[in-house]
N, C-alpha and C positions, 0 to 999 in steps of 0.2 A: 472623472470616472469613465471609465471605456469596455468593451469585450472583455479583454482580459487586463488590463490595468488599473487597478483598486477598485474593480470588477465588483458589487452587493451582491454576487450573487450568492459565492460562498455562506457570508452570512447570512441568506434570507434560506438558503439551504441545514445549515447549523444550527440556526433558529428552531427551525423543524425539528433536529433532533432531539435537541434540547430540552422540548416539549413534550416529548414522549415520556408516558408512567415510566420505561423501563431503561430512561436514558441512563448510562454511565460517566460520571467526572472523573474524562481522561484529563484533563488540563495540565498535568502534572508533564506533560512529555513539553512543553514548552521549555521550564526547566532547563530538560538537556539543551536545549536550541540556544538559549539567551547568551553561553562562554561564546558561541559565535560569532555574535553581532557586537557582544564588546569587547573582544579579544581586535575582533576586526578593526574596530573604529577607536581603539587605544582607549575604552572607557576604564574609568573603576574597576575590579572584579570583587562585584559584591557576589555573586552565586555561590556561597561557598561551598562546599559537598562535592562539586561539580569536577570532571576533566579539565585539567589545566591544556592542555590544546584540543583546540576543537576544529576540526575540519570543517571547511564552509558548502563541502558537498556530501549528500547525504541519501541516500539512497535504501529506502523500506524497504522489503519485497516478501510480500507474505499469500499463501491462499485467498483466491475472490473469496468475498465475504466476511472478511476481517477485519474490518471496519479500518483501511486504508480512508477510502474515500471522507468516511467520517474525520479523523483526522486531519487530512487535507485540508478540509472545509475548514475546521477550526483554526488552524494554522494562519491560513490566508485571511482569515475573519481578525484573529486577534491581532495581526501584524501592519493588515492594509489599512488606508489612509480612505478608504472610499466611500467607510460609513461609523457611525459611532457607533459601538460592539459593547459599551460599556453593561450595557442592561440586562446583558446575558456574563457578561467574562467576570461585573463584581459579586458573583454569587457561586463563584467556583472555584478551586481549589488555588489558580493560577493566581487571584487577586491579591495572596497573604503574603506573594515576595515583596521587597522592598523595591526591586524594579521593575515592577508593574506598570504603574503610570507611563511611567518614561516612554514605554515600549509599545502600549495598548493605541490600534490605529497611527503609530508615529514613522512607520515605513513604507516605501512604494513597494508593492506586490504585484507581480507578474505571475496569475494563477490563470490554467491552461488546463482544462479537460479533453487529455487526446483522443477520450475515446467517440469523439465528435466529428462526423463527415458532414463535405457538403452534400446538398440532393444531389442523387443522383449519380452519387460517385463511383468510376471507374478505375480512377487512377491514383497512381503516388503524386502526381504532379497537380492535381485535383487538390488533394487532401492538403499536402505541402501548402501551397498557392492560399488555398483559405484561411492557414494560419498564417503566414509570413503578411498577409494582404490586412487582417482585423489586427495584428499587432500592431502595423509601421503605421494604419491611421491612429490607434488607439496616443501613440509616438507623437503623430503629427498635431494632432489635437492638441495636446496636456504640454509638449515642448514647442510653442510655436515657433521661438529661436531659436532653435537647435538645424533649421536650413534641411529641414528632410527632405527628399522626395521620396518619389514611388519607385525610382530604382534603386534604392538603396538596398543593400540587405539590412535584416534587423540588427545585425550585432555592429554593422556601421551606423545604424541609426542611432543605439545606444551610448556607441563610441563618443558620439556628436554632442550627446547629451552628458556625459560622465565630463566631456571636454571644456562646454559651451555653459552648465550650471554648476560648476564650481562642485564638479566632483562627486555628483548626483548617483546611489547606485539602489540596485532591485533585489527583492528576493525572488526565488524563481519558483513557483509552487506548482510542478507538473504533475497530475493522479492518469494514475494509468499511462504511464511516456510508452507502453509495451506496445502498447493496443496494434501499431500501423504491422508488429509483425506475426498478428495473428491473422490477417485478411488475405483472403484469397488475390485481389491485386494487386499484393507489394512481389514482389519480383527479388531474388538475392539483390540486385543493384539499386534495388530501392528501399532495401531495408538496409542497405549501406550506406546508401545518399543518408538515409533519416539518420545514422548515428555521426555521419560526417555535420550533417546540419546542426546536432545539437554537439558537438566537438565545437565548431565553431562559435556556437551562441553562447555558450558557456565557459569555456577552458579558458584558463588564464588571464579572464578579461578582469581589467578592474571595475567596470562597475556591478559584476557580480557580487552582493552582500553574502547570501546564501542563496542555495540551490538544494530543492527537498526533492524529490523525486519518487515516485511510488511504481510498483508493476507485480506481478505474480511472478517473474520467474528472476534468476540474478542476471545483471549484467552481460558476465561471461558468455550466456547464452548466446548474444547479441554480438556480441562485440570479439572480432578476432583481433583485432591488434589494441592502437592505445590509443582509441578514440574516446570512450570515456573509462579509461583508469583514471582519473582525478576521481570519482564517489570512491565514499568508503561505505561500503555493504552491510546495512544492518538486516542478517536472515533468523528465522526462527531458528534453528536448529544450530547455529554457527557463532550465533553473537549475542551476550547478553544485554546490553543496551537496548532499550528501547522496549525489550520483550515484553513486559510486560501492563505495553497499550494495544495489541494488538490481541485479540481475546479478552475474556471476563476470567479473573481469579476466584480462588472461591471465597473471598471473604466480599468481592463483589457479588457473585450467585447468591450466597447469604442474605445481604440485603436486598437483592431485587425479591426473594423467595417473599420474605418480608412485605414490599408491596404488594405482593401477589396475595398473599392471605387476605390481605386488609380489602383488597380489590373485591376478590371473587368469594360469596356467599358460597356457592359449593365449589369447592378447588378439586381438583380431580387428579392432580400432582403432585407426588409428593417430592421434598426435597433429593432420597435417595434415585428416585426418577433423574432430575436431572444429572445427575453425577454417572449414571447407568448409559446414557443417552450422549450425553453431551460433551462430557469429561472427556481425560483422557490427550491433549494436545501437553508437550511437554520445552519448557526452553531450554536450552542449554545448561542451565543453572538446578535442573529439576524440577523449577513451579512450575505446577499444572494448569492448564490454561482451558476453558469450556469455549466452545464456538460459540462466537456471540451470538449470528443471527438465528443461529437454533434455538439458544436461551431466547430469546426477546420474543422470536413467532409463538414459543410453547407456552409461553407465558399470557402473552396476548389473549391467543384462542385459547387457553384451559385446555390443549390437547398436544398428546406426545408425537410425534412423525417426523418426516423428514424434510426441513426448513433446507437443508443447506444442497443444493445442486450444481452441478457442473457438468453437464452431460457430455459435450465436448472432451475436453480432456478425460475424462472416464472412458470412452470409445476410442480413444488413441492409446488408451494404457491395456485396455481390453486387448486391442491388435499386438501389445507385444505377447502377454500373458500369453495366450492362444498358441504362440507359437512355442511356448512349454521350453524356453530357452534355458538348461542349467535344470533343469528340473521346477521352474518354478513355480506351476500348479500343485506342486507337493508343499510348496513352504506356503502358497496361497490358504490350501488347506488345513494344512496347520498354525496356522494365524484365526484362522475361522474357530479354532478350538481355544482361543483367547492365551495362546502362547507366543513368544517372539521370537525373529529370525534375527542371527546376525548379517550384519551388512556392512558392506563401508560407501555408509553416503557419503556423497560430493555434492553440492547443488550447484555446482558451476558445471550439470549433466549436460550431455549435447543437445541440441535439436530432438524432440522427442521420435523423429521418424528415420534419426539415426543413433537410435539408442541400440548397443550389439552387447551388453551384456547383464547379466541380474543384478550388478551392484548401478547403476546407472538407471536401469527400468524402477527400482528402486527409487534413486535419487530422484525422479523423477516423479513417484506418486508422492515423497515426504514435500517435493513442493509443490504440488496440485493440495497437500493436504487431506488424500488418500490414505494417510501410514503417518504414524506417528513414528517419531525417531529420540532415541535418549539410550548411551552409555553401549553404543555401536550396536544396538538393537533396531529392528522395526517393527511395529506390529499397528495389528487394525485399533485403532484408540476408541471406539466408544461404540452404544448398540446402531448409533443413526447410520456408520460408516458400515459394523458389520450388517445389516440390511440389505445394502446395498451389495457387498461382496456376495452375499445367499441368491441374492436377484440375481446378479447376473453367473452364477453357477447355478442357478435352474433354466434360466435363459438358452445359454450358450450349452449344446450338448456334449460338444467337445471335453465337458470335463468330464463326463466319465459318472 
């Protein structure tokens, strides 16, 4: 076990959630993953239901607070070799396939939390250095013959080892890979070095098993050429797959509702509460989806408000509004009266400080998770988000 190589941490973190009255049995998003790893490795295909090809890169990308990271955790937890996971995994949904066993703790896992600096950190070369430096020992440890050194880079370290143990390969479980290009000191050349770095550590290498990847905004954001076109982009709004683990359905709100009665001698919520409040996110396929961490805060404290914040991005979408581009304080307005605009989202929007037009400022709050989007509409999805919208037009005087 190492830093990040079949790492407990995951699990000691997953464990946590797991434990909570209001936890939800996502396990089921495993499923999708498992045509992967035996597609890859010429097993059986017993998954049957499943995608007959499975891409081995994989790429989430939904609103902070979407329980990405929870997933994550799971993922690395149920796959890595670093601790027995069984005591939590045979009491959940994932344990009733047939390739359970097989799979539970039987992989190397490479799970990397980006949103991690060293003290002190000023730089991309800072940040870079800290991980490239806890990898290759994590490397040198667990492969003693594999001939590492410290100059190595990691994907030649890997190499050594796919070489040297007969073919040895990793899942790669990165949450938050976003993070380096939301910092003030990543520089364009350094938010290009980081997607040249993971071009490198990834792409076409064989001992890559799978590679999961999570972030708030898409790829394309990131990436001007075909440094990571290998993921395939699972978005709210764009792809059904996957959709829906990321939020609580309502027959999940259902039963957490359920605990919540049992829980609380005086409840002070009622079911159509949360659906007023909370509801309102929609996949591509039409299921509605409630933010989870608002379900889970509201339930917790017996009180309705607003769990879910982002204030950052809310202030960057505020600077386009303001400038009334297209008329959009009119459609703003009019979403506040609980009707919808049309729009044509893209989430492959630019750079948010070089967003120039209303369908883009748009695309841009449906992936902040600002606006809900379904059937070329937008609108404000539920009362926690309109709140927010009323604040900042009493706020801001410029609306008039």
């Amino acid at each position: 076990m190492g830093i990040y190589l079949n790492d407990p941490t995951a699990y000691g973190l997953f464990r946590e959630d797991f434990s909570l009255t209001y936890y939800v049995d996502k396990s089921d998003i495993i499923r999708g993953l498992i045509p992967i790893l035996e597609l890859r490795n010429d097993l059986p295909k017993r998954n049957k239901g499943t995608s007959g090809k499975s891409p081995k890169y994989v790429c989430i990308t939904r609103p902070r607070r979407f329980g990405k990271s929870v997933m994550a955790n799971m993922i690395a937890a149920f796959f890595g070799k670093g601790i027995n996971s069984s005591e939590i995994f045979d009491h959940l949904k994932v344990s009733q396939y047939p390739w359970y066993r097989e799979h539970l703790n039987n992989h190397n896992v490479i799970h990397i939390y980006f949103n991690e600096t060293p003290r002190n950190c000023h730089s991309y070369e800072q940040y870079i250095a800290r991980i490239e430096n806890k990898l290759l020992d994590d490397l040198v440890d667990a492969y003693p013959n594999a001939k590492i050194t410290q100059n190595d880079t990691v994907w030649d370290a890997l190499t050594s080892i796919y070489s040297r143990y007969h073919g040895e390969k990793f899942i790669f479980v990165f949450d938050e890979w976003d993070y380096i290009f939301h910092q003030s000191f990543a520089t364009d050349d350094d938010k290009k070095a980081f997607s040249n770095f993971l071009n490198a550590l990834l792409k076409d290498k064989a001992y890559v098993e799978m590679a999961y990847i999570t972030g708030v905004l898409p790829i394309a954001k990131y990436s001007s050429g075909s440094e990571l076109n290998m993921f395939f982009e699972f978005t709210m709004a764009s792809m059904k797959e996957f959709s829906e683990y990321f939020g609580f359905t309502d027959e999940e709100v259902d039963e957490l509702y359920q605990r919540y009665l049992e829980q609380n001698e005086s409840p002070s919520i009622s079911r159509d509460d949360l659906t007023l409040w909370y509801d309102g996110y929609q996949t591509i396929s039409g299921r509605k989806l409630y933010n989870p961490r608002s379900i889970v805060g509201a339930l917790t404290y017996n009180h309705l408000g607003s769990f879910w914040t982002s204030s950052g991005p809310y202030d960057e979408i505020y600077y386009y509004v303001k400038n009334d581009i297209n008329d959009i304080k009119n459609d703003i307005a009019v979403m506040m009266t609980g009707e919808s605009i049309l729009a044509n989202v893209q989430e492959y929007a630019s750079t948010s400080m070089e967003l120039k037009t209303k369908d883009e400022i748009y695309s841009a709050m449906v992936v902040y998770g600002f606006l809900s989007y379904f059937n070329g509409c937008v609108f404000i999805p539920n009362k926690e988000l309109m709140d927010q919208f009323a604040n900042m037009v009493r706020q801001k005087s410029d609306f008039g």
